[in-house]
C-alpha positions in Angstrom: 0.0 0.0 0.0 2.6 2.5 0.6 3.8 1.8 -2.9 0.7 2.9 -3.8 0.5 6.1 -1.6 3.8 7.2 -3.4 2.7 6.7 -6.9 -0.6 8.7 -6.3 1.6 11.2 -4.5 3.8 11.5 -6.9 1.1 11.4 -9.6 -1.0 14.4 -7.9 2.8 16.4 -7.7 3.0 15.9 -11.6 -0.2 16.8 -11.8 0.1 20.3 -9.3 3.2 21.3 -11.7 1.5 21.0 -14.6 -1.2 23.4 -13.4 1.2 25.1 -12.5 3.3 25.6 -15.4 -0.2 25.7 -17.6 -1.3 28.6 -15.5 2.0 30.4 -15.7 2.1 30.6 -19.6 -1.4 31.9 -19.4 -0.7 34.3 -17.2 1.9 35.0 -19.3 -0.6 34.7 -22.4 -2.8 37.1 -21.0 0.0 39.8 -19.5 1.3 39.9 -23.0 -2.1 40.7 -24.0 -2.7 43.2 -21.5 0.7 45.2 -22.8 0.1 45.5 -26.3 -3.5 46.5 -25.7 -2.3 49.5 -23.0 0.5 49.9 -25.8 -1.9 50.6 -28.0 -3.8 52.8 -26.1 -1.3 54.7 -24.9 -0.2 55.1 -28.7 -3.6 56.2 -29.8 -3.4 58.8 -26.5 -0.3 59.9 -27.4 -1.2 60.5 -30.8 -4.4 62.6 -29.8 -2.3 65.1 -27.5 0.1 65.2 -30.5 -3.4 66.7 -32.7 -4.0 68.8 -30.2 -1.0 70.4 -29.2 -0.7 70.7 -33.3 -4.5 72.1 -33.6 -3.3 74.8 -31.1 -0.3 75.9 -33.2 -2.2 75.7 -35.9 -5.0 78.1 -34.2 -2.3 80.2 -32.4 -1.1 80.9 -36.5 -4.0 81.7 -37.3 -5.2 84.3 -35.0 -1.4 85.8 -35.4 -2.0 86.3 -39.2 -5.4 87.7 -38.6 -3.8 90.0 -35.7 -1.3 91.0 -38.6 -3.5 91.9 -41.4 -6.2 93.8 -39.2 -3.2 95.7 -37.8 -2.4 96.8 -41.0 -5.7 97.3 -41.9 -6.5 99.6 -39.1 -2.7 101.5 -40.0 -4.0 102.1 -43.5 -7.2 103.3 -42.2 -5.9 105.5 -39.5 -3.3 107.0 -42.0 -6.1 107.6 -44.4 -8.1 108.9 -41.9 -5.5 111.4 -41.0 -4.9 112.3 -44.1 -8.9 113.4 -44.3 -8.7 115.3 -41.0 -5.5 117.3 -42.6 -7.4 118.1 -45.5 -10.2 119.0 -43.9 -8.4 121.5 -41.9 -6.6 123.1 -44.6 -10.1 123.5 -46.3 -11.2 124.8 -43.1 -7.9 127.7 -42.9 -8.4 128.4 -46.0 -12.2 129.4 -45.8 -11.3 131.0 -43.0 -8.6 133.0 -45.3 -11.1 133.7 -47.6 -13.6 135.4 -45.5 -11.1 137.2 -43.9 -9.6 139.0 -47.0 
């Protein structure tokens, strides 16, 4: 009987390391699975701040060049502007030349 004992022992000790050892390359399976899926989300996150951060330039640009050409715009203006009101006054010094003569 104690033959017996050892060979079921020794059979149910196979038996545990092969559990084992199947439950270690799943583990294994699984948290190489679990990697390349946070991988790729980590990727795809990356790549979205990436867009952002771009978009933002890209709006940053934007406003800059439409700063520049309403600057430029209100220049013009202004300096067309003054040149009205000098006009005007000459007009206005030389009326009041002619009424005084």
């Amino acid at each position: 009987m104690q033959v017996q004992d050892k060979e079921k022992d020794n059979a149910i000790e196979n038996q545990i390391t092969e559990f084992k050892q199947q439950l270690g390359q799943k583990s294994n399976q699984e948290l190489n699975q679990v990697a390349s899926q946070l991988e790729s989300i980590e990727k795809a996150a990356l790549k979205q701040k990436i867009s952002n951060q771009l978009d933002t330039i890209q709006e940053s640009m934007s406003l800059q060049s439409d700063n520049g050409t309403s600057d430029s715009a209100k220049d013009k203006s202004s300096k067309s502007n003054s040149g009205k009101n000098e006009d005007s006054e000459k007009k206005q010094n030389e009326s009041a030349k002619n009424q005084k003569e």
